[in-house]
C-alpha positions in Angstrom: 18.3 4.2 14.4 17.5 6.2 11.1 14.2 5.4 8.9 16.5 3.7 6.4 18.3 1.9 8.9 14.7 -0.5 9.8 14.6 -1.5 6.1 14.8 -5.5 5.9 14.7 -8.4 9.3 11.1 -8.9 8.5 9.0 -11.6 10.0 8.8 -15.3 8.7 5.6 -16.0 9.9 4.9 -20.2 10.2 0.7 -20.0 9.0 -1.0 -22.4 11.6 -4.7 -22.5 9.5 -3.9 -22.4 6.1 -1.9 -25.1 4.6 -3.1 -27.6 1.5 -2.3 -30.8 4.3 -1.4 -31.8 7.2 1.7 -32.8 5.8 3.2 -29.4 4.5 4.5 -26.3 6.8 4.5 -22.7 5.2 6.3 -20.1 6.3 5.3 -16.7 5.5 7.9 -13.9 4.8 6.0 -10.8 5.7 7.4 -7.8 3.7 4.5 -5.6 4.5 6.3 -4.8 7.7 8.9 -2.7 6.2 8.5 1.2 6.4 7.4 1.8 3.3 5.5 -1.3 3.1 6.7 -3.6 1.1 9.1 -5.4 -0.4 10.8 -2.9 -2.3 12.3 -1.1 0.0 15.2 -3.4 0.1 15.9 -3.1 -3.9 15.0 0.8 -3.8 17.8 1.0 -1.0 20.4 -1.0 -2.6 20.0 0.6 -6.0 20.1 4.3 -4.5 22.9 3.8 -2.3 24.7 2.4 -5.2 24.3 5.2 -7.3 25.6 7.7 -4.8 28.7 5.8 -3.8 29.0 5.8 -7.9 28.3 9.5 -7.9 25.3 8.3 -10.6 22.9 10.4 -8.3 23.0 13.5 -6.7 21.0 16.2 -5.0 20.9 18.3 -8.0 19.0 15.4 -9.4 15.9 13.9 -9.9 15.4 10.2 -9.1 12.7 8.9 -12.2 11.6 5.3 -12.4 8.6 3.9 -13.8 6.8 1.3 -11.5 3.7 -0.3 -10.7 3.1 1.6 -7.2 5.1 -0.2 -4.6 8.6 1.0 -6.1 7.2 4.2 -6.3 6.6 4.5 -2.8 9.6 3.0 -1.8 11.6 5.7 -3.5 9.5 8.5 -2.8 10.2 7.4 1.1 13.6 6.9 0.9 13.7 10.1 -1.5 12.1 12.2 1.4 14.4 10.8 3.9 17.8 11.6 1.8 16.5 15.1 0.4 16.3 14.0 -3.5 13.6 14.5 -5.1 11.0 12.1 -7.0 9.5 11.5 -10.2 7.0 8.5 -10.8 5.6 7.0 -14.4 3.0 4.2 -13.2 -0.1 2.9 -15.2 -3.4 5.4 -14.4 -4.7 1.6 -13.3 -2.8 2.2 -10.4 -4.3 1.6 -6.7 -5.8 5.0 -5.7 -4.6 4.5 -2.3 -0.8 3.7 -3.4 -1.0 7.2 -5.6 -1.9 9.0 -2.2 1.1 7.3 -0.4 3.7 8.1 -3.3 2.4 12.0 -3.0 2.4 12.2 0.9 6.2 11.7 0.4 5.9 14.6 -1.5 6.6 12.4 -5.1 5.7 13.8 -8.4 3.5 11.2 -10.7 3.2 10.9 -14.4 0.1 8.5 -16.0 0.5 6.5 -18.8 -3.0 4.2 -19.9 -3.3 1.3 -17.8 -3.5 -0.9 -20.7 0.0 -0.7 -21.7 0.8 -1.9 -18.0 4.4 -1.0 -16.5 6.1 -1.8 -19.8 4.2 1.3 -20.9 5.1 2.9 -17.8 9.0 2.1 -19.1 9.0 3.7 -22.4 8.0 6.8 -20.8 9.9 7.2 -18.2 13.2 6.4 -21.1 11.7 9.3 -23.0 11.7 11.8 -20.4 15.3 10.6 -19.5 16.7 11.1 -22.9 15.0 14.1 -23.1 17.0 15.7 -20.2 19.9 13.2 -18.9 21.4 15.2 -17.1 18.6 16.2 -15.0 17.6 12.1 -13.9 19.1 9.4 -12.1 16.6 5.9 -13.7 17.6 3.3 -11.1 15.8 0.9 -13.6 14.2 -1.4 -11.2 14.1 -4.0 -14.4 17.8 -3.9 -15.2 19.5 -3.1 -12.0 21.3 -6.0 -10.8 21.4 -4.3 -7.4 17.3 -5.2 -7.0 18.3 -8.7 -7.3 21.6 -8.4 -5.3 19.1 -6.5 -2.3 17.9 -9.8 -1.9 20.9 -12.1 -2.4 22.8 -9.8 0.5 19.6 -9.3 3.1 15.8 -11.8 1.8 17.5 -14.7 1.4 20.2 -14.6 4.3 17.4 -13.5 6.3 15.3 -16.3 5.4 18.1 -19.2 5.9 18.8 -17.4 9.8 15.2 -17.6 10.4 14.4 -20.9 9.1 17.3 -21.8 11.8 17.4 -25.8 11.6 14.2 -26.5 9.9 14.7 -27.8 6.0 13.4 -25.3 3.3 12.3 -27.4 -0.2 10.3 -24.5 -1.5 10.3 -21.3 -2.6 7.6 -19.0 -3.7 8.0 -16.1 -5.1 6.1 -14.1 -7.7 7.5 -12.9 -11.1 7.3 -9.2 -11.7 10.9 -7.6 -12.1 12.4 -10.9 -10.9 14.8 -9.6 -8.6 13.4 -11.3 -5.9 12.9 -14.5 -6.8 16.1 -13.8 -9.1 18.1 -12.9 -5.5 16.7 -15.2 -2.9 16.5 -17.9 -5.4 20.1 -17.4 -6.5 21.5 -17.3 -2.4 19.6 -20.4 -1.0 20.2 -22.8 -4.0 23.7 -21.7 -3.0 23.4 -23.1 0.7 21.0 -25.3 -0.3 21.7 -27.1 -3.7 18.0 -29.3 -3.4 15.4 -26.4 -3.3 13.1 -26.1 -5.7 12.3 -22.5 -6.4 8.9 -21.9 -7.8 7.6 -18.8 -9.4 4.4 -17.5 -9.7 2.3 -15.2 -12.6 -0.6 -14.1 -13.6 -2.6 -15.5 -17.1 -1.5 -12.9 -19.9 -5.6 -11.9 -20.3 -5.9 -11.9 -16.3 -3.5 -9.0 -14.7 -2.7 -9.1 -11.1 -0.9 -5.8 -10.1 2.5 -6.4 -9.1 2.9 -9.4 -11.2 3.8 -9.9 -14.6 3.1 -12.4 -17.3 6.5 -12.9 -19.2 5.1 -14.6 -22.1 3.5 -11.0 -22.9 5.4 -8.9 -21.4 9.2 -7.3 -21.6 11.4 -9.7 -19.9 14.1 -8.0 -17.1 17.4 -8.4 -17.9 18.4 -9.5 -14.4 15.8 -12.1 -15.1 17.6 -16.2 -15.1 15.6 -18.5 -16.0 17.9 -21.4 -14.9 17.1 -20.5 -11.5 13.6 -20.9 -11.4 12.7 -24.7 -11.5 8.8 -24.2 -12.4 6.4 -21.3 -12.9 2.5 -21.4 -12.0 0.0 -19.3 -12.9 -2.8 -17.9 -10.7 -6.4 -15.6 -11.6 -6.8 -12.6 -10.6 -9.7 -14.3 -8.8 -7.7 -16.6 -6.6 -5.6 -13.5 -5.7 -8.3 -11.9 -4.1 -9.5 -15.0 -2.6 -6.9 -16.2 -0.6 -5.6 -12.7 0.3 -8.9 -12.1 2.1 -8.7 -16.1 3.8 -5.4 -15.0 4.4 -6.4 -11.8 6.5 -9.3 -13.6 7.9 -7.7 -16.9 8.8 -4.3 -15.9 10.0 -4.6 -12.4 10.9 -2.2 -11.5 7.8 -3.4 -8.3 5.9 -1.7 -8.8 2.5 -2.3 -7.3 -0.8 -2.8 -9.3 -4.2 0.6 -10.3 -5.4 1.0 -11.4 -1.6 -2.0 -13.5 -2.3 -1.5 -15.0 -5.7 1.8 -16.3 -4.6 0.0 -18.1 -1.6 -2.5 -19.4 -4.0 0.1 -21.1 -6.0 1.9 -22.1 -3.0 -1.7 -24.2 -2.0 -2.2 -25.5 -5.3 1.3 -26.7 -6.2 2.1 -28.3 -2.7 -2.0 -30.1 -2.2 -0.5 -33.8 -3.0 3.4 -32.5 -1.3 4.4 -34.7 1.6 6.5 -33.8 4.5 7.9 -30.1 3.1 8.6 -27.0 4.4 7.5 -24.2 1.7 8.7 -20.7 2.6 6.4 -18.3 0.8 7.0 -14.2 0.0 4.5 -12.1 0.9 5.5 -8.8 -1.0 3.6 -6.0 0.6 0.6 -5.1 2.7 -3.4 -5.0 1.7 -4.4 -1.5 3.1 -3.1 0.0 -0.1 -5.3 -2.1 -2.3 -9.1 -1.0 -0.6 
């Protein structure tokens, strides 16, 4: 087996402690387990492997995207691993320890001010592009429909195979690109046409990294709304809460996105009956100390 090859078949872990009643089941889809850790290795894959079947990327070229962290080290991994190199815009806000990941692949960074977030981050990354096309491939993380389509062929299938012959009437995903609620939304309300799919953001004065607010913020163009049947929104405080019940109840070490989505999970399903929620954790919580 290659590195790339033990992308994807991640856990779905059932929680045994932390569930709003007696009556609900959650089921815990633990991306931190891929290499790079997280959940982005499946869209970086997909969107790479596209563009060098396409002949879009080659090795005379430098891969650019801009990202808040986890992309980044998802394609400074997988960059490493094929022999292209790597060029990251991200927000100086940016977890320390996800800048020291991105540059042990041997990735080089560019900063733009925090408070312009990842759509910042964008517009950046576009300008260096159009100053020098022909030395970038921009797998555009926000536009690509092969992020969504990562999940569509490998989350959700993944998810349905694991679930076996329990009933899923949930999903939880957060909204950031969208690709994976987008994806995994879009296959299981294939297979299963009664699921309610469930999204999950942060208050536009209240950022959680990972997530974004759509109301305030540049909306993907892989984004479909008609998929998503409700959005809640979390604080940043809740976030941190239940990621760290989360580690201490169940073992799980998750990082904030991870834990907003379970703390929207808990509040939306507290007066839920007889449901099995499947939940997405996106990445792991080392990277966030």
């Amino acid at each position: 087996m290659y590195l790339l090859d033990s992308i994807g078949n991640t856990p779905l872990i059932k929680l045994k402690w932390i569930n709003p009643s007696a009556n609900v089941s959650i089921y815990a889809k633990y991306e931190g387990l891929n290499p790079g850790g997280s959940i982005k290795d499946r869209p970086a894959l997909f969107m790479i492997q596209n563009a060098l079947q396409k002949g879009q990327l080659t090795s005379e070229k430098t891969i650019l995207e801009a990202t808040s962290g986890n992309m980044g080290i998802a394609l400074a991994m997988i960059g490493s691993a094929i022999g292209i190199k790597v060029k990251i815009v991200l927000p100086d806000t940016t977890s320390p320890n996800k800048l020291k990941v991105i540059k042990a692949f041997g990735a080089e960074t560019v900063f733009t001010p925090g408070k312009y977030g990842t759509d910042g981050a964008i517009e950046t990354a576009r300008s260096l592009y159009e100053r020098n096309p022909e030395k970038y491939f921009i797998p555009n993380q926000f536009d690509n429909k092969y992020n969504l389509l990562a999940h569509y062929y490998s989350t959700g299938p993944e998810i349905l195979t694991q679930m076996r012959e329990e009933r899923i009437d949930y999903l939880f995903a957060g909204i950031g690109t969208t690709g994976t609620i987008i994806g995994i939304g879009k296959y299981l309300k294939e297979k299963i046409p009664d699921i309610k799919v469930v999204g999950i953001e942060p208050y536009p004065d209240d950022p959680i990294e990972g997530l974004k607010n759509l109301k305030v913020s540049r909306v993907p163009k892989i984004f479909d709304p008609l998929l998503i049947d409700e959005i809640i929104n979390v604080t940043s405080y809740e976030a941190n809460r239940t990621s760290d019940i989360l580690a201490k109840n169940e073992g799980i070490l998750a990082g904030l996105s991870s834990g907003a989505i379970l703390a929207g999970a808990i509040k939306y399903l507290k007066d839920k009956k007889n449901v099995n929620a499947v939940v997405i954790l996106p990445d792991r919580g080392e990277r966030y100390f």
